[in-house]
C-alpha angles and dihedrals in degrees: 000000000000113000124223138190108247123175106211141188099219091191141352107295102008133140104267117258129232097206139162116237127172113256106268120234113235108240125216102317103019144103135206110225112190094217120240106183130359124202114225101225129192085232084064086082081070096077087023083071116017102250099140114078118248094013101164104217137245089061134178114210140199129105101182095080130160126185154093131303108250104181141358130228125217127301092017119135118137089070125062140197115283097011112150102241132150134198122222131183104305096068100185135311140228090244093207096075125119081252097046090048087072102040090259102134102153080066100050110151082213105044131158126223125204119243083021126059082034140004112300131197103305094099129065089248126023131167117237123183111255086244077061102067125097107187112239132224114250096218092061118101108236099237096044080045097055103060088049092073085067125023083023105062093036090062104029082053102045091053104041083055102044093084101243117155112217106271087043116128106246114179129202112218099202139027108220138072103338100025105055093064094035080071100041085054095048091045095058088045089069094250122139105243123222103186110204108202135149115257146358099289106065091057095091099046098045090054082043092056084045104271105147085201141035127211113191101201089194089062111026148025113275103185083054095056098047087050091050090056084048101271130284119286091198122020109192107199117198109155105100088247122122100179087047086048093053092051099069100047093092071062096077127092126231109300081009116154128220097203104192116198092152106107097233114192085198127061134270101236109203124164112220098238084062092069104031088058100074098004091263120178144195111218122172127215133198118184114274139232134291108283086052089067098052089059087048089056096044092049091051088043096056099034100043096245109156134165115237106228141169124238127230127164124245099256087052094059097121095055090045090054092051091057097051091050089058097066094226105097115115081259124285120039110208130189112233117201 
């Protein structure tokens, strides 16, 4: 049998492993997708350390995956050899849930998860259920596409889906993996972008991603400015903060929305008068499903929004990992085969 190169988590909390599979063959269903690229995302630490309940190990992660279709399985048709595809997050569903019944497939109560429930991208082949595949624009490069099934979709969807008109003051709480492209998208919306950072030296960058305006956290008050340009009518947070998220919710202006995709491991702290006053509201967002993603790359395709990664080869994941972990990349990492 053919041999391939697969990076694996053999239990919760272990050393990643650099180790040789046979190439798996895709069942009914199924295809097989030689990975191209593969996004590093922070939810990785997910499968790294066991935080997620029933993970079979060992497990290959990696949910941000770019590549060709290889083989098909059985009963597929819709998708063909060669075709360009990529899997995010939201890796398949039982479609006979409470959730799929109604077409809610981001909410199934049996979800799968990329990287996950099954192997993900970091490994040169890897199999995806045919409810998994979002096609892929020929035009994207492989390794700016990758991250987009991720951090793309989170923040495209969330705020396609806020309720902001175009001239609204949308404002991007963060500048890194999920924020600079939280203000690309915006800007192309049509919204005027407010990008909220710390400190000085992310002003440049964040008028040079499209923000109009810049809010240094560190120096002013931030609540204050937003107020002062009429308030926001959408905050996407995306630092994992929850006390910095609950500072800026006196920032929004009336039936303004707070949408929160960064993963905070503290709470969110509102008093109820914040949110009576002005009809404010929290509303959380996760990525979506495939064809979510499709919208995302074509988006990007057609704007000009792009991530700005860093590149690292397979055999170098770990190191890879570790620099994602640090919170100092520019701003995605991606695998390249």
């Amino acid at each position: 049998m053919a041999k391939m190169k697969a990076v694996q988590v053999p239990k919760p909390g272990a050393d990643f492993e650099i180790v040789e599979r046979e190439i798996p063959q895709p069942g009914p269903g199924e295809v097989r997708i030689r990975v191209l690229a593969c996004g590093v995302c922070h939810s990785d630490v997910v499968t790294k350390d066991g935080l997620f309940p029933g993970i079979n190990y060992p497990r290959v992660p990696g949910h941000e995956v770019a590549g060709l279709i290889d083989e098909i399985g059985a009963g597929v048709k819709q998708w063909k050899k060669g075709q360009r595809v990529g899997v995010g997050w939201h890796g398949g569903q039982d479609g006979t849930c409470f959730a799929c019944r109604r077409g809610d497939f981001a909410n199934c109560a049996n979800a799968k998860v990329c990287g996950i429930s099954y192997d993900g991208g970091y490994q040169e082949f890897m199999i995806a259920p045919v409810e998994a595949l979002a096609d892929m624009p020929e035009s994207l490069d492989v390794a700016e596409a990758a991250p987009l099934m991720c951090a793309g979709i989170t923040t495209f969807n969330a705020l396609r889906r806020a309720g902001a008109l175009p001239s609204d003051l949308v404002a991007i709480q963060g500048i890194g993996g999920l924020g600079h492209l939280g203000i690309q998208f915006a800007q192309k919306f049509g919204y005027r972008v407010a990008a909220v950072g710390r400190g000085p030296e992310n002003a440049s960058l964040a008028k040079k991603l499209g923000a109009s305006v810049y809010i240094d956290s560190a120096a002013t008050n931030v609540v204050a400015e937003l107020q002062k340009l009429g308030g926001a009518s959408v905050i996407l947070a995306t630092a994992p903060s929850g006390k910095s998220m609950s500072s800026l919710i006196n920032g929004l202006g009336n039936n303004g929305t707070l949408v929160v995709v960064g993963a905070a491991p503290d709470p969110i702290e509102v008093a109820p008068f914040q949110l009576i006053l002005g009809r404010k509201r929290i509303h959380g967002w996760s990525a979506g499903i495939p064809t979510d993603s499709e919208d995302t790359l074509r988006f990007a395709e057609m704007t000009g929004v792009r991530p700005m990664i860093e590149k690292y080869p397979l055999a170098k994941a770990p190191e890879a990992y570790a620099r994602m972990m640090s919170g100092k990349a520019q701003f995605r990492v991606v695998l390249t085969m």
